[in-house]
N, C-alpha and C positions, 0 to 999 in steps of 0.2 A: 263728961260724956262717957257712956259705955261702952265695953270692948266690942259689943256688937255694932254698936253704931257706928263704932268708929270703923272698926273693917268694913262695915257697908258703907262707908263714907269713902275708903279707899276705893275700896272695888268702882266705885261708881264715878269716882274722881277719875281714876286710870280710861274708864270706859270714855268721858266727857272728853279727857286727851286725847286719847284713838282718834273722834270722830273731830276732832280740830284739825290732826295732821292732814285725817284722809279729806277732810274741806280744799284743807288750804294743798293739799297736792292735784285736786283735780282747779281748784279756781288759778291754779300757777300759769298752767300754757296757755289759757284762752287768755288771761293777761298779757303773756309776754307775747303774742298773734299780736292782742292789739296795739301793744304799743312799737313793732315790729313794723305794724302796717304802716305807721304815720299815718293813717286816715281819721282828721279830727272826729268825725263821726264816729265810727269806730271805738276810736278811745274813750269819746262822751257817752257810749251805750257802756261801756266798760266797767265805766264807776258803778253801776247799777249791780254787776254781777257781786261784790263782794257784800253789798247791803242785801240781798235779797237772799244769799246765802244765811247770813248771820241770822234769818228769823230758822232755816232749818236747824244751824247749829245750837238756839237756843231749845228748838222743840227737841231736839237730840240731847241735850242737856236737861230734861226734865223740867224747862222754866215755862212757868204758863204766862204769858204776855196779858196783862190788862189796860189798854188803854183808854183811857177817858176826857173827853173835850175837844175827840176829836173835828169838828165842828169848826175850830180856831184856826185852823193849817189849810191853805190853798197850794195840793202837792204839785204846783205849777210856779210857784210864790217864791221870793228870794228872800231869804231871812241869814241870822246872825242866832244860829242856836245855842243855847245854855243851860248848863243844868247842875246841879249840884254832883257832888265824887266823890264815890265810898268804896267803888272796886276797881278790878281793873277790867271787868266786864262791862264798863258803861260805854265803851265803845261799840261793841257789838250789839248794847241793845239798842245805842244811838241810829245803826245802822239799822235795825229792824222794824224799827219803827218811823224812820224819819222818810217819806216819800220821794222827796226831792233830792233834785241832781246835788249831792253835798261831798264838801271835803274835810276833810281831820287834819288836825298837825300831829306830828311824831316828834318823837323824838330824836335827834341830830344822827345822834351814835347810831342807829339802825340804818343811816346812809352808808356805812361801812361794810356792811354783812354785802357778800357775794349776789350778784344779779337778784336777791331780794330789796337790796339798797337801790338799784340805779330804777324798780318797779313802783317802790315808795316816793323815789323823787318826783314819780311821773303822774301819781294821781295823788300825793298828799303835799304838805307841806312843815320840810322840818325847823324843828325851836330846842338851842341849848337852855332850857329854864335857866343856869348860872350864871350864861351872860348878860347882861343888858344889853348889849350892843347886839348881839346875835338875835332877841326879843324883837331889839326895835327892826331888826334885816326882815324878820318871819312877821311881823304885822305889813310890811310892806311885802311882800309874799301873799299875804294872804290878800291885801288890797288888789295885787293884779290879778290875782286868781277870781275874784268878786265879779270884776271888770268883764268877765268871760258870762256871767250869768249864773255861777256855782255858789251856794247858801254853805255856810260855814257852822262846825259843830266845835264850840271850846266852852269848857268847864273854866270857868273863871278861878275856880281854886288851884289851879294847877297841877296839885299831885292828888292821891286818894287822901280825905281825913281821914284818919286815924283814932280821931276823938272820939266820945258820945255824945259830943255837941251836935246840934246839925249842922252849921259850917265854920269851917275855915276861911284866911283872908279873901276877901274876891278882889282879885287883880283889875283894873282897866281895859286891859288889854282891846278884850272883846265890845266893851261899851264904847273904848275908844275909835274904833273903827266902825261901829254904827254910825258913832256921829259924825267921822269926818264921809264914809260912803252914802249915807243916807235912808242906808238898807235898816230895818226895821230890828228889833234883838225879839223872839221869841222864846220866851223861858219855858224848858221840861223840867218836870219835878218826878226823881226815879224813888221810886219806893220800894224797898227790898233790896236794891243789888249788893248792898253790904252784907244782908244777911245770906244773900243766895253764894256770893263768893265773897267771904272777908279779906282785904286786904293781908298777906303776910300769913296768910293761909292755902294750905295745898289743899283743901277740903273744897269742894264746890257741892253747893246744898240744890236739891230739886226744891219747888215750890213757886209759890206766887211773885210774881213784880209786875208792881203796877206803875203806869207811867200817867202824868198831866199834864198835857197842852194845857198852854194859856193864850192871851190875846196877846198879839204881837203890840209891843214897847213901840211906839215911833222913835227913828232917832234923835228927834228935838228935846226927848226928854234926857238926854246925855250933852247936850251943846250949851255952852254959854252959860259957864258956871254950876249946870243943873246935872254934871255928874252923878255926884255923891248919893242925891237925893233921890235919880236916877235905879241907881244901883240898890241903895236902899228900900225901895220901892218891890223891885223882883228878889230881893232876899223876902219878904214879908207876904210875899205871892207865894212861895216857896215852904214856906215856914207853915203856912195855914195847911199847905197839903198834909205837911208833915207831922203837925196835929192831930190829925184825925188817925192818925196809926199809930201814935207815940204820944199820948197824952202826957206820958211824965215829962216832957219836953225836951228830951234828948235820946239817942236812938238806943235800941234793946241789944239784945244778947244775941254772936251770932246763929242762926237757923231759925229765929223766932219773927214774926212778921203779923 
């Protein structure tokens, strides 16, 4: 990378931060109103402010949003979302893109941080990945949270890959509670967010990401043995999108798309 581009890489990284804080300091008090108010309504129109933010903060970021198939997604619909994870932007575009009333898990340690923590308890749900026992606490978290009528967004791989592969292990987690809730898995396939922000990099690139709904998974195909083949199933739904942008079969260089 050149010294030019790299300074315009900063410059523009600094600028993407700016407009992060000043998001998340104006979406801070209408949060903490609502969850003040106790009024379940209230808090249920709540979850909406920070997804609908996240498409400003992408267009503020330089990310132009493509999505495609949309067709597949009823924004009224309960589903079990999944996608593949290369950044740590996929939350945010999960949020920009996803219609529906939905929740994220976090992670544990961010329940510590100052009246930020006791704000994530109240619209997300937290997961130590180390423990198991703590795993299996936040899948039954997530079940009662379901119960309520909230569509859930978890990357089966758990952390961001890191590889040039396209993915990493996909855990159960997610498919397993399809199939004991009954609620459907709908796979996205993000395209670009590694390159727009690579993991383990301070650099956040402007440019394209494109995202793909598919047909929602019923969850019979995860019940009764039919995990694996299940899960196998939306890795290879996944895999074709990611074809088409990555012929060599593994992903490219990052800012290349």
């Amino acid at each position: 990378m050149g010294t030019f581009r790299k300074i315009s890489l900063r410059l523009w990284s600094v600028w993407c931060i700016a407009v992060f804080i000043t998001l998340c300091l104006l979406l801070f008090p209408l949060l903490v109103i609502a969850v003040l108010s106790r009024r379940r309504r209230l808090i249920f129109l709540a979850h909406f402010i920070p997804t609908r933010m996240a498409r400003v903060c992408l267009f503020l970021f330089g990310i132009r949003l493509e999505i495609r198939n949309r067709e597949y997604i009823d924004p009224h619909g309960q589903y079990i979302f999944v996608s593949n994870h290369r950044s740590l932007i996929d939350a945010v575009v999960a949020g920009a893109v996803i219609p529906n009333y939905v929740k994220f898990l976090g992670k544990a340690e961010m329940l510590k941080w100052p009246v930020l923590g006791y704000l994530l308890d109240k619209f997300y749900v937290p997961v130590e990945r180390e423990s198991k026992e703590d795993r299996s606490k936040s899948i039954k978290a997530v079940e009662d949270k379901l119960r309520t009528g909230a569509s859930f967004f978890i990357c089966p791989e758990g952390t961001c890959n890191r590889s040039d592969q396209f993915f990493a292990h996909f855990y159960n987690g997610a498919f397993r509670i399809s199939a004991e809730t009954g609620i459907p898995v709908l796979p996205l396939t993000f395209v670009g967010s590694g390159e727009r922000w690579p993991r383990g990099e301070s650099y956040i690139h402007p440019g394209r990401l494109i995202v793909y709904y598919h047909a929602p998974v019923p969850a019979s195909s995860f019940q009764e043995g039919r995990m694996e083949t299940g899960k196998e199933a939306i890795i290879d739904t996944m895999r074709k999108d990611l074809q088409r942008h990555y012929p060599s079969g593994h992903y490219g260089y990052p800012g290349q798309l």
